[in-house]
C-alpha positions as CSV (number, residue, x, y, z in Angstrom):
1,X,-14.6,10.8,-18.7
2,X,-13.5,9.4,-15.1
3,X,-9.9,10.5,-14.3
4,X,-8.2,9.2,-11.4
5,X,-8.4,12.6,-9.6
6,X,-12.0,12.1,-9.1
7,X,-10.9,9.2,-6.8
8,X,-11.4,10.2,-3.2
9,X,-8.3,9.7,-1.1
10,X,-10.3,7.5,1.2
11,X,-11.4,5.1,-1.4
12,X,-8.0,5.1,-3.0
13,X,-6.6,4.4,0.3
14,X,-9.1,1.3,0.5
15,X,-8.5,0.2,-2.8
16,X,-5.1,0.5,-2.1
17,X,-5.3,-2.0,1.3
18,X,-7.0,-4.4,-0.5
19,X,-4.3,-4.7,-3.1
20,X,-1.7,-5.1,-0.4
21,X,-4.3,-7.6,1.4
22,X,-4.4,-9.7,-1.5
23,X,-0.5,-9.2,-2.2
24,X,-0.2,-10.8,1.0
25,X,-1.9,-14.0,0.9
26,X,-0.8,-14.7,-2.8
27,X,2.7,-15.0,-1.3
28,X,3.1,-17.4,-4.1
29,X,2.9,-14.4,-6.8
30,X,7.1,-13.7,-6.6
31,X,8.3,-10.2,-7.2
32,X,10.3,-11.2,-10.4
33,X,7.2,-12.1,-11.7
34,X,5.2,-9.3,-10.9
35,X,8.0,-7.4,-12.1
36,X,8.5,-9.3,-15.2
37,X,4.4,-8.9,-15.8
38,X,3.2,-5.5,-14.8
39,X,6.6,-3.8,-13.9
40,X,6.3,-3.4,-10.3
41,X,6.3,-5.5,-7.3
42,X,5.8,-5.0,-3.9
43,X,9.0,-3.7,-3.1
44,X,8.1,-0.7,-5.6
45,X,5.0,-0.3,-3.6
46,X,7.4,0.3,-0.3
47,X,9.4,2.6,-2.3
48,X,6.1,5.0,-3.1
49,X,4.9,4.3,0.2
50,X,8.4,5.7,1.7
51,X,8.5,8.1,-0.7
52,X,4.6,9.5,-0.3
53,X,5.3,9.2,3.5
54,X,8.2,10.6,4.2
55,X,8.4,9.6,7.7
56,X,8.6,6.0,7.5
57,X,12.2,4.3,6.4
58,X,12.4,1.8,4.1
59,X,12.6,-1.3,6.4
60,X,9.2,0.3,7.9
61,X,7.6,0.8,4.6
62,X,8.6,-2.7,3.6
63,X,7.0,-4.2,7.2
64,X,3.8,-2.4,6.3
65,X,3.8,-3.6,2.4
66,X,4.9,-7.4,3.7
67,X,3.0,-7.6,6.8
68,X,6.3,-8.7,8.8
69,X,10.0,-7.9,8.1
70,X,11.3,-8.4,5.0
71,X,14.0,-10.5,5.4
72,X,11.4,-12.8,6.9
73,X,9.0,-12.6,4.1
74,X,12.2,-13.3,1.4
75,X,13.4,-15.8,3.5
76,X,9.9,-18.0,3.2
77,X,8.9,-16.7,-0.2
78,X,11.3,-15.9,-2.4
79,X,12.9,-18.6,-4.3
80,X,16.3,-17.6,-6.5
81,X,15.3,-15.9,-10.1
82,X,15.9,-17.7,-13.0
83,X,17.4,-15.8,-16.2
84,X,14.2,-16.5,-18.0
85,X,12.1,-14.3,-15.1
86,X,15.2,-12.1,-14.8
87,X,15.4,-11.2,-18.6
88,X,11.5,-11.1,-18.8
89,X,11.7,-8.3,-15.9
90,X,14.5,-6.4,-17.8
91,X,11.9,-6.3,-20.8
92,X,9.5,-5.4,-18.9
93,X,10.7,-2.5,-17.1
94,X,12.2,-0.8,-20.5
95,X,8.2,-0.2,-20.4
96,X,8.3,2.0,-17.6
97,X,7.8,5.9,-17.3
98,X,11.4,7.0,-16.0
């Protein structure tokens, strides 16, 4: 059986760019509903990438996830969440590992 250890770290990490590649130019995929779907988002993505780095800050992780600043990228993206998307992300993320 495959495990995700048998991964190489430099496939990973391609595997990985391509997400945030395509993350990128489906701008039109919001957070709340990536959140409400598959309990994460990009912002979660910052946060491991911060968190794996260790170096970077948050703001810098974000930049790197959002391909410019984020206050930017929520600024021309990022529309106000309804309490449907709002209570479907709370559902979802009662899913999550703590």
């Amino acid at each position: 059986m495959a495990t995700l250890d048998m991964i190489d770290d430099k496939v990973a990490a391609a595997a990985f760019r391509r997400l945030v590649t395509h993350l990128r130019h489906r701008d039109d995929a919001e957070n709340i509903d990536l959140m409400g779907l598959a309990g994460f988002c990009r912002n979660c993505l910052s946060e491991w990438v911060e968190q794996a780095d260790g170096s970077l800050s948050r703001e810098e992780a974000r930049e790197a996830i959002y391909g410019m600043p984020y206050a930017q990228w929520k600024a021309q993206h990022q529309a106000d969440a309804t309490p449907e998307q709002l209570a479907r992300m709370a559902e979802s993320m009662k899913k999550n590992p703590v």
